[in-house]
Residue frames as qw, qx, qy, qz and C-alpha x, y, z in Angstrom:
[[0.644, 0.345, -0.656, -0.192, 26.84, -0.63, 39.69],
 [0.694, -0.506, 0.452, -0.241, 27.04, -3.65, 41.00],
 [0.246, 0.564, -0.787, -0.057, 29.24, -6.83, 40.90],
 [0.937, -0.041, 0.257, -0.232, 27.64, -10.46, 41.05],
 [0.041, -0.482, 0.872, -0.073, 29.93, -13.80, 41.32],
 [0.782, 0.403, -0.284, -0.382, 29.28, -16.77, 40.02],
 [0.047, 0.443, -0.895, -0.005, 32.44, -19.72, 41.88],
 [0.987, -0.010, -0.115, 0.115, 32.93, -23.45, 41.25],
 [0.635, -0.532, 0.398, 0.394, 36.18, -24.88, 42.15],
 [0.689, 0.423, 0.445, 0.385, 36.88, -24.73, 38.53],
 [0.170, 0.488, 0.344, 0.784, 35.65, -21.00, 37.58],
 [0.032, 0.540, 0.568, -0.620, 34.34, -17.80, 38.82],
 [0.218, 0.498, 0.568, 0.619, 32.06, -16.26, 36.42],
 [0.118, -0.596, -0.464, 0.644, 31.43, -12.45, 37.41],
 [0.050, 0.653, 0.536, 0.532, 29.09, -9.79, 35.90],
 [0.125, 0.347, 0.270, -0.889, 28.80, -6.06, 36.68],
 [0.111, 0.637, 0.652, 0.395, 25.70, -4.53, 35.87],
 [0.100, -0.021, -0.109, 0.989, 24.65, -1.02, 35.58],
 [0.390, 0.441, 0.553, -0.590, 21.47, 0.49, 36.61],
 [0.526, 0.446, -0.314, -0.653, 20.67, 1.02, 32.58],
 [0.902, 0.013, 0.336, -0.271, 21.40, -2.87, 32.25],
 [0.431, 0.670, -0.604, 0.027, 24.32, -2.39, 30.71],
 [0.872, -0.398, 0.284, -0.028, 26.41, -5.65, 31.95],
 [0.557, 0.576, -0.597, -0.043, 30.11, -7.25, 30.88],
 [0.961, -0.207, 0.046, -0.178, 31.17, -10.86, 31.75],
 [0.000, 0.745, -0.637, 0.198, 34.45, -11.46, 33.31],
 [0.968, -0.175, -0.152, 0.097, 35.79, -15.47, 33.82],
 [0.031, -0.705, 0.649, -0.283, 38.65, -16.02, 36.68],
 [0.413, -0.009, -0.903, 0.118, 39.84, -19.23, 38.35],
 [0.663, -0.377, -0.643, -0.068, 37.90, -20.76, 41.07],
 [0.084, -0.356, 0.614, -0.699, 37.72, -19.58, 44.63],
 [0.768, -0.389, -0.391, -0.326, 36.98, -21.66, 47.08],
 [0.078, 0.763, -0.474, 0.432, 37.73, -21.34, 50.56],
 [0.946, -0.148, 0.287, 0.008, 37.82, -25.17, 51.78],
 [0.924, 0.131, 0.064, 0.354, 40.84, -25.35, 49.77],
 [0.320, 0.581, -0.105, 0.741, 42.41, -21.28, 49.55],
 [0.240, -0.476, -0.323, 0.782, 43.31, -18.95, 52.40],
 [0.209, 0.939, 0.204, -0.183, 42.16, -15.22, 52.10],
 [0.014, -0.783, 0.186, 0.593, 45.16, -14.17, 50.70],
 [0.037, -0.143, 0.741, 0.655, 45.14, -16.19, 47.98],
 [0.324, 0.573, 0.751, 0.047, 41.96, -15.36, 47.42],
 [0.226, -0.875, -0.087, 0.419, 43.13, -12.08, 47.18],
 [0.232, -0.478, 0.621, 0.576, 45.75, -12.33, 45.41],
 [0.307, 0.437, 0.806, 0.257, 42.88, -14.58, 42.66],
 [0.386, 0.801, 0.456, 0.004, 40.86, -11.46, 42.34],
 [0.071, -0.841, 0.262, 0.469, 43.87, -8.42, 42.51],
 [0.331, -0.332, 0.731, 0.496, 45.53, -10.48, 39.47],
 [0.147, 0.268, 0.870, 0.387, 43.01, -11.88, 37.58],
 [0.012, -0.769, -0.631, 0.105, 39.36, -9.82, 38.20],
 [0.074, -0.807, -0.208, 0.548, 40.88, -6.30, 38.62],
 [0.498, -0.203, 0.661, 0.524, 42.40, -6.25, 35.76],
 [0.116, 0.258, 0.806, 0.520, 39.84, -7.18, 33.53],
 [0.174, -0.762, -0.608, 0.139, 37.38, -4.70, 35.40],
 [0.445, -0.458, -0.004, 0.769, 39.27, -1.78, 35.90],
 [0.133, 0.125, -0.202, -0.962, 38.49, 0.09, 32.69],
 [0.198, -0.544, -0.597, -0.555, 34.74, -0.37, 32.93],
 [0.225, -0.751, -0.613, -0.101, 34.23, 1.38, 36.12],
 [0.086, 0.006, 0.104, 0.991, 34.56, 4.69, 35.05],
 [0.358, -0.508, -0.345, -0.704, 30.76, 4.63, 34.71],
 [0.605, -0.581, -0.349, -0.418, 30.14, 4.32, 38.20],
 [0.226, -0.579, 0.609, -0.492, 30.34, 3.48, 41.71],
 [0.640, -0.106, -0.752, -0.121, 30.50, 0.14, 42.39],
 [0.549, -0.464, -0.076, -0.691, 28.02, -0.36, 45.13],
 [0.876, -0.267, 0.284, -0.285, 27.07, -3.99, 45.97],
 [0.211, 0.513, -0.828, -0.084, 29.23, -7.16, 45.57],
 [0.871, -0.085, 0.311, -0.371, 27.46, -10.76, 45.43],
 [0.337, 0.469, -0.807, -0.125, 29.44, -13.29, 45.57],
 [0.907, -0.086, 0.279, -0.302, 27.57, -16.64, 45.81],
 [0.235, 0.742, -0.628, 0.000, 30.47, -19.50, 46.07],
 [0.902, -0.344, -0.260, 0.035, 30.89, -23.51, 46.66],
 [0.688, -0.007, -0.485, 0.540, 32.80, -23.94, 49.85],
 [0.180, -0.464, 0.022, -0.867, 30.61, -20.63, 51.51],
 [0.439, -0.429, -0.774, 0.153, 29.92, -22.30, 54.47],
 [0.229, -0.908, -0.210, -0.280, 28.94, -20.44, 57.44],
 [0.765, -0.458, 0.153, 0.426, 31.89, -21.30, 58.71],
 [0.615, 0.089, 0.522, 0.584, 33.97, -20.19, 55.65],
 [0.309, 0.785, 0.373, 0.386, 32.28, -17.54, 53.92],
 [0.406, -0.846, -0.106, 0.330, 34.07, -15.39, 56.17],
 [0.489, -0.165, 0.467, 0.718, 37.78, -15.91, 54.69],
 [0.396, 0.436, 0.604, 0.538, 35.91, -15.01, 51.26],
 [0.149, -0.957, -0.237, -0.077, 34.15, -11.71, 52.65],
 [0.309, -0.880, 0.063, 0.355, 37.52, -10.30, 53.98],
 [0.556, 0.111, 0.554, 0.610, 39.06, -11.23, 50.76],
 [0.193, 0.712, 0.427, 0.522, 36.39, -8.84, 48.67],
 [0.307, -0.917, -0.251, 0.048, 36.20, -6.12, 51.20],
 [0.603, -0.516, 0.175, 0.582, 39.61, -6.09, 51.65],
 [0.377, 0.067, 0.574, 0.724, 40.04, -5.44, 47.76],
 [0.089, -0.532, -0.491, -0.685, 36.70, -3.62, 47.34],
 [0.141, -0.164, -0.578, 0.787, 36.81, -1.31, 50.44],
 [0.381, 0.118, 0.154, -0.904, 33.55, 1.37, 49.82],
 [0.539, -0.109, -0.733, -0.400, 31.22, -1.75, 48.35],
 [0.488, -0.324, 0.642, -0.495, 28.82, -3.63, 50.46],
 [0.287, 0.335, -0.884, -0.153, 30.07, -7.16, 50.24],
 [0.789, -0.236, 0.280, -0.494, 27.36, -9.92, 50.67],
 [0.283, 0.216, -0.907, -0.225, 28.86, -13.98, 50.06],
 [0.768, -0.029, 0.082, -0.634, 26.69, -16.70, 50.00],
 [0.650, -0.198, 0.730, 0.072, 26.67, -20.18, 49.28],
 [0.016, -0.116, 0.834, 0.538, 26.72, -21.81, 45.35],
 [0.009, 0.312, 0.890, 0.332, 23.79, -23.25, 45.93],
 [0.062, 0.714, 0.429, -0.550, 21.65, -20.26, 47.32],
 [0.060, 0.426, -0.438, -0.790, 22.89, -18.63, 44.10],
 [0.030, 0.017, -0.882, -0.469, 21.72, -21.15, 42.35],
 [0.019, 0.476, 0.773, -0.419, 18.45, -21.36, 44.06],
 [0.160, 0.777, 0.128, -0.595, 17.84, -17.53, 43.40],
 [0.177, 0.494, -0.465, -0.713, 18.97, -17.42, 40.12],
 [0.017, -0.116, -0.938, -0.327, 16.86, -20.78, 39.02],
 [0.202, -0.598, -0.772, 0.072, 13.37, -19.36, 41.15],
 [0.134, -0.599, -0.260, -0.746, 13.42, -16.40, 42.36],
 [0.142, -0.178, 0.721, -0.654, 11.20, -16.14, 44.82],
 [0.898, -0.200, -0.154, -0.360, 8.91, -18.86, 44.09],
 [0.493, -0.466, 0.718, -0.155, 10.04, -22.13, 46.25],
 [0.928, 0.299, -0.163, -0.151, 11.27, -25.57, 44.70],
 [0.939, -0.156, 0.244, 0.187, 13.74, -27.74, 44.43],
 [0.270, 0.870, -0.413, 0.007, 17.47, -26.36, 42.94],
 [0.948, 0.069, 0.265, 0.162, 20.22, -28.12, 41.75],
 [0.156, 0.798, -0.526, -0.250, 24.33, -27.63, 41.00],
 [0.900, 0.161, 0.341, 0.220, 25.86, -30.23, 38.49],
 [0.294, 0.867, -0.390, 0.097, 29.44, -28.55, 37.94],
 [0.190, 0.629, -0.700, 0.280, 32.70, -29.42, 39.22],
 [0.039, 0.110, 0.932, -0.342, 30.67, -30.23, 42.13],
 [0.434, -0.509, -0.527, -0.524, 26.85, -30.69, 42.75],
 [0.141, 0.133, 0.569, -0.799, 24.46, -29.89, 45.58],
 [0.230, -0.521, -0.495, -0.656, 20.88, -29.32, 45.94],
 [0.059, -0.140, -0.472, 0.868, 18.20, -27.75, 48.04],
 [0.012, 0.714, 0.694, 0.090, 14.73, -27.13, 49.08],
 [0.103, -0.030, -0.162, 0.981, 14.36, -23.33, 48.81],
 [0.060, 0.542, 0.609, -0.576, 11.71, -21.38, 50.59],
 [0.336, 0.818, 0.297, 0.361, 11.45, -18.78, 47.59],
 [0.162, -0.944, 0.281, -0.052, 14.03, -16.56, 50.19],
 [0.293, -0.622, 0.717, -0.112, 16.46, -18.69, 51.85],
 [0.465, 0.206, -0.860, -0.037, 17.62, -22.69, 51.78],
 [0.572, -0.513, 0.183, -0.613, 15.35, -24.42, 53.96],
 [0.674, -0.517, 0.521, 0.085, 17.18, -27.80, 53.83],
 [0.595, 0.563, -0.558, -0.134, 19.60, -30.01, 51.94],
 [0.979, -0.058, 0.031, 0.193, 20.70, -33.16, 51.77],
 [0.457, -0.748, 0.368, 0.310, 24.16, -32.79, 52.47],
 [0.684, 0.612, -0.378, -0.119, 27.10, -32.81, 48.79],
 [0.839, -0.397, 0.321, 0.187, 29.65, -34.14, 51.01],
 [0.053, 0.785, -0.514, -0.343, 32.35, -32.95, 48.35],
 [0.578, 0.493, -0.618, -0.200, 34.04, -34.88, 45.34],
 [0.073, 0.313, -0.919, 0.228, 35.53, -37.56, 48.36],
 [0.095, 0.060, 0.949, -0.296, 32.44, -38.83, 49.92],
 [0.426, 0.691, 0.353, -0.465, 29.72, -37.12, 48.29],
 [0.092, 0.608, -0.348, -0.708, 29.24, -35.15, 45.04],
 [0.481, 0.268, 0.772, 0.316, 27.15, -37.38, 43.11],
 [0.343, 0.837, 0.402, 0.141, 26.41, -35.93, 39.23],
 [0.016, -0.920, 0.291, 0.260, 29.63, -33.45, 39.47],
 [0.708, 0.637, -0.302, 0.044, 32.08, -33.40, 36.97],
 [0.070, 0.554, -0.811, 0.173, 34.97, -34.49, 39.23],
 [0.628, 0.019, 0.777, -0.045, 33.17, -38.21, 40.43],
 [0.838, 0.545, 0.026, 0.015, 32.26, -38.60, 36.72],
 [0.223, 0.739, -0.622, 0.132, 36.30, -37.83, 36.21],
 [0.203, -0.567, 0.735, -0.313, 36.94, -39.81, 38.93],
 [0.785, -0.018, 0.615, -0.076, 34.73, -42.98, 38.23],
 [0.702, 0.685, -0.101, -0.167, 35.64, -42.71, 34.54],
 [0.266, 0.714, -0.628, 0.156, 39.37, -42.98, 35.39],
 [0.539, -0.358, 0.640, -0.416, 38.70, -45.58, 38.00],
 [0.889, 0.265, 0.282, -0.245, 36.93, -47.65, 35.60],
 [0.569, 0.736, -0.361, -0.068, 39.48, -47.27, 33.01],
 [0.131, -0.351, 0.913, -0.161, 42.71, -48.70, 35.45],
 [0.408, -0.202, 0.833, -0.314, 40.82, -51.07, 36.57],
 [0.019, 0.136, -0.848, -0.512, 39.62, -52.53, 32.90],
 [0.305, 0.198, 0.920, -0.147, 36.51, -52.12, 33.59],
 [0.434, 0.655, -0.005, -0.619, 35.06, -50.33, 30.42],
 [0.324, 0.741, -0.488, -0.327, 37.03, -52.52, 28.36],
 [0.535, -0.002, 0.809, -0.243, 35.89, -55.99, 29.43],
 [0.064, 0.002, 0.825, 0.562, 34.22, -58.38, 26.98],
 [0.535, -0.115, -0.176, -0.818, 30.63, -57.68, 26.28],
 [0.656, 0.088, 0.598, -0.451, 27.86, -60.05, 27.63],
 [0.618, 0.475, -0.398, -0.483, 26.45, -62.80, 25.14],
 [0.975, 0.192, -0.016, -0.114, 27.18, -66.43, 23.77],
 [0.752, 0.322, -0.032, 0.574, 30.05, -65.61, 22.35],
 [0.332, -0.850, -0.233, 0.337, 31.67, -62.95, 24.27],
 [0.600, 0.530, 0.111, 0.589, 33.96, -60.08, 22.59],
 [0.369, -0.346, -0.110, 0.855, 35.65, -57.22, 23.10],
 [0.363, 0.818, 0.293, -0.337, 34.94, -54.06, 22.21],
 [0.812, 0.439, 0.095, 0.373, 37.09, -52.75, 19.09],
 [0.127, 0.700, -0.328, 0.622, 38.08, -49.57, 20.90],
 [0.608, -0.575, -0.500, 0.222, 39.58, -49.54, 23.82],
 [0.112, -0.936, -0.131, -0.308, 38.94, -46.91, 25.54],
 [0.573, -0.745, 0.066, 0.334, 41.78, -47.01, 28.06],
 [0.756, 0.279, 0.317, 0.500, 44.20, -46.26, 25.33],
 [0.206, 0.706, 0.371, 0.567, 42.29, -43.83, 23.72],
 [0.294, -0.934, -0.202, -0.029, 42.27, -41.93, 26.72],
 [0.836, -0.375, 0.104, 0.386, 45.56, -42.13, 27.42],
 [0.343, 0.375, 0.457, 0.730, 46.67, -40.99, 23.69],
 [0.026, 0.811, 0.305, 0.498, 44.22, -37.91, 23.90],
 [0.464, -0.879, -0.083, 0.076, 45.03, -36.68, 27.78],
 [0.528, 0.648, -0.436, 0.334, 48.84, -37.53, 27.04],
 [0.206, -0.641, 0.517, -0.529, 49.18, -39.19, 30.14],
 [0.550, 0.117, -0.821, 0.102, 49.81, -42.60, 32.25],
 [0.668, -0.604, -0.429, -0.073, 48.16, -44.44, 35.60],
 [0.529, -0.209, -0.322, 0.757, 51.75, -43.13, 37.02],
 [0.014, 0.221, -0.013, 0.975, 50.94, -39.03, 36.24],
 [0.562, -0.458, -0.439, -0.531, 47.20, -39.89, 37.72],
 [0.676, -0.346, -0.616, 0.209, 48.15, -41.01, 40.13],
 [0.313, -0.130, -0.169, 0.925, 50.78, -38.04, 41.37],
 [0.294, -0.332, -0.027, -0.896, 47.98, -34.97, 40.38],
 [0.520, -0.595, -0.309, -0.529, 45.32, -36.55, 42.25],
 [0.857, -0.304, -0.191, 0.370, 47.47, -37.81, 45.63],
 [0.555, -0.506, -0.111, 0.651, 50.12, -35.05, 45.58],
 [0.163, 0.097, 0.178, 0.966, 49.16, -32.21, 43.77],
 [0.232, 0.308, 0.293, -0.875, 46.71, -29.22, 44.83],
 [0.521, 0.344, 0.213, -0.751, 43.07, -29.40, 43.61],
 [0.248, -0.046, 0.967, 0.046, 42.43, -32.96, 42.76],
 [0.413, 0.442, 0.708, -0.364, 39.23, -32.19, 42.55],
 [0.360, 0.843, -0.075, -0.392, 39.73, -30.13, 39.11],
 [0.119, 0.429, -0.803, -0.397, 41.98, -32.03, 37.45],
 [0.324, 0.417, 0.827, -0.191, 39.18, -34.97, 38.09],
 [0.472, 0.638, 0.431, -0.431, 36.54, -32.73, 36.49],
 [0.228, 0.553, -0.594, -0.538, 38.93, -31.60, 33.31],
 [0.224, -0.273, 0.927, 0.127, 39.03, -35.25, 32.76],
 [0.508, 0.390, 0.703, -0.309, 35.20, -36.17, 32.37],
 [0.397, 0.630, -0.223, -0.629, 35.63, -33.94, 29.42],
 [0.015, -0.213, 0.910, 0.355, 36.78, -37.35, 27.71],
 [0.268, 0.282, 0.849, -0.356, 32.93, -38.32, 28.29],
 [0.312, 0.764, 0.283, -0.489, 31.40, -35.89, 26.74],
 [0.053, 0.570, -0.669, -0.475, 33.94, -36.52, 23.61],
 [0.132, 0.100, -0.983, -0.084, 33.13, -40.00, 23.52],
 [0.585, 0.046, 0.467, -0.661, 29.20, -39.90, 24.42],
 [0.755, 0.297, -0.222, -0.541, 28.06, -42.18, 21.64],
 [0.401, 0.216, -0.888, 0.063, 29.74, -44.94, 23.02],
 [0.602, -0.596, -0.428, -0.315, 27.18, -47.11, 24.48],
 [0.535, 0.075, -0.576, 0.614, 30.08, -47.50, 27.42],
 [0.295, 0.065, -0.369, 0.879, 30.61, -44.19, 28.12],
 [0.265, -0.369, -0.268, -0.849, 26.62, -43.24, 27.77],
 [0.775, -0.372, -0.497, -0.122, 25.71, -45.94, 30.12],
 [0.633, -0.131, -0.515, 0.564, 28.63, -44.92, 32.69],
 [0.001, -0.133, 0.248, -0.960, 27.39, -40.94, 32.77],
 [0.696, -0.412, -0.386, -0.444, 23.20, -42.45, 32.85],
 [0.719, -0.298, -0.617, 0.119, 24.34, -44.07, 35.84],
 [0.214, 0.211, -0.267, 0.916, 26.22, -40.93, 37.29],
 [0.357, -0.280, -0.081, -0.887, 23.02, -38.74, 37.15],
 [0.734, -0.411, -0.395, -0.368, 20.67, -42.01, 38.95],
 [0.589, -0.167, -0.497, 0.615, 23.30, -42.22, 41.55],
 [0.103, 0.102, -0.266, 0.953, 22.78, -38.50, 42.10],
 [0.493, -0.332, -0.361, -0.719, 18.85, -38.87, 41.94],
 [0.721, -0.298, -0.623, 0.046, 18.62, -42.02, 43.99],
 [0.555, -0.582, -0.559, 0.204, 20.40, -40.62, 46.90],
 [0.052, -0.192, -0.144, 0.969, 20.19, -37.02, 47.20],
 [0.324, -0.093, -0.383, -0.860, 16.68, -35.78, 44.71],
 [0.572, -0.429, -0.533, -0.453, 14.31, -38.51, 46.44],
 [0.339, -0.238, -0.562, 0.716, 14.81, -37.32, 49.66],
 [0.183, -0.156, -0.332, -0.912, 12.55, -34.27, 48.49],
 [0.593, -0.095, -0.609, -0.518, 9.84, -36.54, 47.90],
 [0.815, -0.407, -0.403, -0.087, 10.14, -38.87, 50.65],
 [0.035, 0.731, -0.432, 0.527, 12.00, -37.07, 53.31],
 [0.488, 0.069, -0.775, 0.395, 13.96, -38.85, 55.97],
 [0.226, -0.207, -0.582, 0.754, 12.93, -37.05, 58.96],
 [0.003, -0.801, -0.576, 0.164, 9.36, -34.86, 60.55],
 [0.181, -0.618, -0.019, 0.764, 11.58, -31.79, 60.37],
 [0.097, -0.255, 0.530, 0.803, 11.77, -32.06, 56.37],
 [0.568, 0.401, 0.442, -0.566, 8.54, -31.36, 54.73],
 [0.523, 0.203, 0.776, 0.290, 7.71, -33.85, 51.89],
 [0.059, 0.274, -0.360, -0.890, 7.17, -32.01, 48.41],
 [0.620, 0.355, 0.663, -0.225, 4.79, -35.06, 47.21],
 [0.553, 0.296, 0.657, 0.417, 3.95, -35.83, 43.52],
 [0.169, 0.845, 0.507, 0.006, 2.56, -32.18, 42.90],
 [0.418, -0.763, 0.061, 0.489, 5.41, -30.35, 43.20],
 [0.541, 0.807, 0.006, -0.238, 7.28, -28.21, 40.77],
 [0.894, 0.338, -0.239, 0.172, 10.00, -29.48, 38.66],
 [0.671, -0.451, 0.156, 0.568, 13.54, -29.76, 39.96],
 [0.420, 0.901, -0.103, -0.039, 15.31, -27.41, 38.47],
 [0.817, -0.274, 0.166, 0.480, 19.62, -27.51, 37.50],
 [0.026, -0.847, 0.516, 0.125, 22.85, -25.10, 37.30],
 [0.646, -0.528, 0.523, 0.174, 26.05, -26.57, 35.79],
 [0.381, 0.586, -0.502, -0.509, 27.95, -27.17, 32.66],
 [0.170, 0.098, 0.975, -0.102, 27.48, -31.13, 33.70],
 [0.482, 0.468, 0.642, -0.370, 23.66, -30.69, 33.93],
 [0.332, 0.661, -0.163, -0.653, 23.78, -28.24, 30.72],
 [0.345, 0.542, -0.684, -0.346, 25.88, -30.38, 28.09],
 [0.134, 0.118, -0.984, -0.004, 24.53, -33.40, 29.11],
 [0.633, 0.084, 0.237, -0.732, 20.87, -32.51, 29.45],
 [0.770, 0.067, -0.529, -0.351, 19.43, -35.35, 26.71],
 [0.522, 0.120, -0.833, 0.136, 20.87, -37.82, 29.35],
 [0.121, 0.016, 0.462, -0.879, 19.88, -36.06, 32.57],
 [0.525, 0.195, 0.004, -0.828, 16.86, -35.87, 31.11],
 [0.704, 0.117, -0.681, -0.164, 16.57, -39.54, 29.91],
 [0.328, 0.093, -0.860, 0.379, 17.44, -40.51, 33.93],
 [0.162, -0.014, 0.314, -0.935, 15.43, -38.03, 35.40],
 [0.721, 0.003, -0.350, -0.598, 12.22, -39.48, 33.52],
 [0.746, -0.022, -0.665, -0.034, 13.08, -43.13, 34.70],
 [0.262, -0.191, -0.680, 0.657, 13.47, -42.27, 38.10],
 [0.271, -0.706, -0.646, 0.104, 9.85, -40.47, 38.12],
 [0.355, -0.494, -0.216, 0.764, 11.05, -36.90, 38.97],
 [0.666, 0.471, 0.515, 0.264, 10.34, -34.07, 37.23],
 [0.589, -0.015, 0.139, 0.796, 12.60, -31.98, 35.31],
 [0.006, 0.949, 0.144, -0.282, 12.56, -28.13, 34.86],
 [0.131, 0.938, -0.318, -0.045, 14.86, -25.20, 33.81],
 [0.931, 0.100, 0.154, 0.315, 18.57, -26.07, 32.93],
 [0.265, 0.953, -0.044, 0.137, 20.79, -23.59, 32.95],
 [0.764, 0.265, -0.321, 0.493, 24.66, -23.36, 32.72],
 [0.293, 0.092, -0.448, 0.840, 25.02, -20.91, 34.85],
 [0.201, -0.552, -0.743, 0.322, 22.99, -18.58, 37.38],
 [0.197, -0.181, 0.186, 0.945, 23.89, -15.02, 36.23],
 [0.044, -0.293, -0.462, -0.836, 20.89, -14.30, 34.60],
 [0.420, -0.700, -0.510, -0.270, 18.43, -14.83, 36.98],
 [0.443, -0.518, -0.259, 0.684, 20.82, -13.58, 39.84],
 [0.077, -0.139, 0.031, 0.987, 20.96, -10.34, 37.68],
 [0.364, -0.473, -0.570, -0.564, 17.10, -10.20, 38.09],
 [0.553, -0.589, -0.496, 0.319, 16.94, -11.01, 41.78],
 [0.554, -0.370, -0.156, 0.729, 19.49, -8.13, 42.15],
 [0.190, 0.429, 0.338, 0.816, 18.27, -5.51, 39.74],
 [0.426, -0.738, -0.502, -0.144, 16.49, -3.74, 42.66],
 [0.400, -0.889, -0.078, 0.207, 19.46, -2.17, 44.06],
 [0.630, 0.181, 0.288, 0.698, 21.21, -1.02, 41.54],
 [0.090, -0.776, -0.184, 0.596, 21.82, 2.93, 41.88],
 [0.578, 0.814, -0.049, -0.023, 21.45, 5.11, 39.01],
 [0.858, -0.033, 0.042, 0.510, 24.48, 5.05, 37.27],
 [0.076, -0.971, 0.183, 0.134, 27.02, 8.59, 37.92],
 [0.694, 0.457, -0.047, 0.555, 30.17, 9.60, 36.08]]
């Protein structure tokens, strides 16, 4: 058997599979080590993962462990490796980055262009093996266009600062009839003072941001809010996706107009495809696959070394 991983800062979505293809689908918080130590990453999977694993592997030995994760730098993926090893001693434990996951689980091993639109986002040229470059996500603070925490985070921004809720353009200018800072308020149960405290002095800002965007996806049929997540997705196109195309530098080899679609991971890209897809077109690019998660194609890539399965 083996044991593929699935982390955002949000979620970790993991999946054993048995050589017969048998497979069962375990969700735990987030691990990410830019923001956890190993032992509380440790402590994330001995509480929450073993648990819910424990009575399916009786059928087997569990073999391999892939655990493809945002915040897997090369620097970093280390903490996360002595986390699984520690907890899954006779396994051999490989971690990766999010977006190599993504990569492999969106291509394969053909080469293109891969995309994460979760919590956070990324992308990457991949080779059809490895990541041969990326523009650079630069997390939720200075980066991370098209992830559900800067939608959170310009959604709430806009809101304080009144600017969803301004008078419309025109002759006669007007309000709108809803206002939206209200409504949000009323539905989240909560005030510019409690925003203020979770993102400023309480752990993982960057997830209470993304919870929030959920108010977006509630509220899409306002032209407002349709026009504030269209703008999200060309912010992420404009300066991260045409870099591809027209690459900054000799080292990065231009893709040019022939090239195969872009492809996207993420419950952003997923649940908000019609729009994605509406930006993507106006900005010339062109779209591919879509897929909430990576798990299926990662349990293709990986179905190659799965050992028979023994009792």
């Amino acid at each position: 058997m083996i044991l593929i991983a699935d982390s955002g800062s949000t979620k970790v979505h993991w999946c054993l599979v048995t050589a017969s293809g048998q497979y069962s689908d375990v969700f735990t918080d987030g691990i990410n080590p830019l923001f956890q130590t190993s032992d509380a990453m440790r402590n994330s999977i001995c509480n929450q993962l073993l648990p819910k694993i424990a009575p399916l592997l009786w059928a087997g030995t569990l073999t391999h462990v892939f655990f493809y994760g945002a915040g897997c730098t090369p620097e970093k993926k280390q903490y996360v490796q002595k986390a699984l090893e520690s907890v899954f001693k006779k396994a051999e434990v490989s971690v990766e980055s999010d977006m190599l996951g993504a990569a492999r689980g969106l291509l394969g091993h053909n080469p293109g262009v891969a995309c994460i639109l979760g919590t956070g986002s990324g992308s990457c040229f991949y080779d059809g093996e490895k990541i041969d470059w990326c523009v650079p996500s630069l997390g939720y603070i200075l980066g991370d266009e098209g992830s559900a925490a800067v939608l959170g985070k310009r959604l709430v921004s806009d809101l304080l600062k009144n600017q969803l809720d301004g008078p419309t353009t025109g002759s006669v200018p007007q309000r709108p009839t809803t206002n939206l800072k209200e409504l949000f308020f009323e539905e989240y149960n909560t005030s510019m003072a409690d925003i203020i405290e979770k993102v400023y002095r309480q752990p993982f800002p960057n997830r209470f941001l993304a919870k929030l965007s959920k108010f977006c996806a509630d509220h899409i049929d306002d032209p407002r809010i349709h026009n504030l997540v269209y703008d999200h997705f060309v912010q992420f196109i404009r300066r991260n996706l045409v870099q591809y195309f027209t690459p900054t530098t000799k080292r990065q080899p231009s893709l040019g107009p022939t090239t195969s679609a872009v492809g996207f991971v993420g419950s952003i890209a997923y649940y908000y495809k019609p729009i994605l897809e509406e930006a993507m077109k106006a900005e010339g690019i062109p779209l591919g696959t879509i897929l909430q998660d990576p798990i299926e194609g990662l349990k293709e890539y990986h179905k190659d070394v799965i050992l028979p399965t023994t009792e």
